[in-house]
C-alpha positions as CSV (number, residue, x, y, z in Angstrom):
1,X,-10.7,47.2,14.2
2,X,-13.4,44.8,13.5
3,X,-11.3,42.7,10.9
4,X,-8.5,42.6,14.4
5,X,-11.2,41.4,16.4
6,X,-12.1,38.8,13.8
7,X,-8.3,37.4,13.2
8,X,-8.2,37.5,17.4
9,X,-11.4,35.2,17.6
10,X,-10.5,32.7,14.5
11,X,-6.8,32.4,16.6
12,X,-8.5,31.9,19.7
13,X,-10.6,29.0,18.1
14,X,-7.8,27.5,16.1
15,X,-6.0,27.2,19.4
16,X,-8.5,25.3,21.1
17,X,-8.9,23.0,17.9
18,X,-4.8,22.7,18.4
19,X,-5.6,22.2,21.7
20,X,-8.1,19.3,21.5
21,X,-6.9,17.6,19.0
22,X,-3.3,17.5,21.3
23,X,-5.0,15.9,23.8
24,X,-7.0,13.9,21.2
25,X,-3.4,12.0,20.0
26,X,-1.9,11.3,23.1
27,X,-5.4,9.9,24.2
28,X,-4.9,7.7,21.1
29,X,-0.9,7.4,21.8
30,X,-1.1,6.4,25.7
31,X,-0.1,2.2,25.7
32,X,-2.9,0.0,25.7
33,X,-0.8,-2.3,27.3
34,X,-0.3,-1.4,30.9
35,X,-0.4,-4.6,32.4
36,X,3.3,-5.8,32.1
37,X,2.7,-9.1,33.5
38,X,0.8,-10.4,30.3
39,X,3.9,-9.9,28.1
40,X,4.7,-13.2,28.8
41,X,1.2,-14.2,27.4
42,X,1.4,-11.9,24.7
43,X,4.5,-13.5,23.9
44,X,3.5,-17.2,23.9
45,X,0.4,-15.8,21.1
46,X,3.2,-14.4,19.3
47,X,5.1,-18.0,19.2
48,X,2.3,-20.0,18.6
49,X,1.4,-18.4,15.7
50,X,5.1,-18.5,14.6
51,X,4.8,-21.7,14.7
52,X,1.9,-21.9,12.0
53,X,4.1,-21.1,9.5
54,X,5.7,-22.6,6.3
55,X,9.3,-22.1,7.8
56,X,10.5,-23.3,11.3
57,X,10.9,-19.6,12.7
58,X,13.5,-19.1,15.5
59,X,11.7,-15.9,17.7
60,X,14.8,-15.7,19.4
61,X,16.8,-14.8,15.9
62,X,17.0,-11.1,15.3
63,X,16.5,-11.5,12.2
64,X,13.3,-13.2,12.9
65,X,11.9,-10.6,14.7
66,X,12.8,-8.1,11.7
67,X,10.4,-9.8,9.3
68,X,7.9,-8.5,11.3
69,X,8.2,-4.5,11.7
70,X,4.9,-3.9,10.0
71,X,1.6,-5.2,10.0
72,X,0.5,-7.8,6.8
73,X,-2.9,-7.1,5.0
74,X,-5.4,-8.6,7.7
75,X,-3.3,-7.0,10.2
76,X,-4.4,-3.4,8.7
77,X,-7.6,-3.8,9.9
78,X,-6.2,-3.3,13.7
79,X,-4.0,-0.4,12.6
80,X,-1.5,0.4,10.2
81,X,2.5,0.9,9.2
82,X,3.9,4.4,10.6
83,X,6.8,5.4,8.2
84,X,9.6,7.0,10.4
85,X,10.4,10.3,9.1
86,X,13.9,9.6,9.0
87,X,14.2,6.4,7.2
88,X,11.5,5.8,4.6
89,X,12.1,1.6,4.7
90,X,11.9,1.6,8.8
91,X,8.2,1.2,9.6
92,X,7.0,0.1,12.6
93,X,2.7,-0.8,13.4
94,X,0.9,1.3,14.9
95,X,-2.7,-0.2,16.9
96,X,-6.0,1.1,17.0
97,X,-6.7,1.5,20.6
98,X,-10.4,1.4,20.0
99,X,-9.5,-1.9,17.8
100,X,-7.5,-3.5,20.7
101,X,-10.1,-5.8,22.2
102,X,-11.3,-6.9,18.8
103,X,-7.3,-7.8,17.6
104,X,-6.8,-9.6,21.0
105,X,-9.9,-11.7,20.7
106,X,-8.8,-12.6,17.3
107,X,-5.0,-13.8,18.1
108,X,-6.3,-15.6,21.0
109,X,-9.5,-17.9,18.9
């Protein structure tokens, strides 16, 4: 009886781990951006750095945008490259929400 009471109580507490931890990720999950009207900005950032590079990019090109499916080593610092399950070369970044501020400040100096 007492080892029943025992499995009862560690289930009980597993669930409430399960529990916090479920809303822990979507916490973590929710978008950070939820202000749809600075895509725009976000975009121009996006082009000007573009434009830093060796190569005259062309944003518009699919194939442009494909080069950039997961974050390079300085970007690892604001989060990292999620594998998808089904296709081990198809990664896409994933952002540190507690990391955001710190990522925005440094695309926009």
């Amino acid at each position: 009886m007492t080892k029943e009471f025992s499995s009862i109580v560690e289930l009980k507490s597993i669930r409430e781990q399960k529990s916090r931890l479920s809303e822990r990720e979507q916490e973590l999950s929710s978008p950070i951006l939820t202000d749809f009207t600075l895509i725009p900005e976000v975009y121009e950032w996006f082009r000007d750095i573009l434009s830093g590079a060796d190569c005259p990019p062309n944003p518009e090109s699919v194939t442009q945008r494909k080069k950039f499916k997961s974050l390079t080593a300085k970007g690892l610092e604001f989060g990292e490259n999620q594998v998808s399950p089904n296709n081990p070369k198809e990664t896409q970044p994933l952002y540190y929400v507690v990391k955001f501020d710190e990522l925005l400040n440094a695309i926009a100096s």
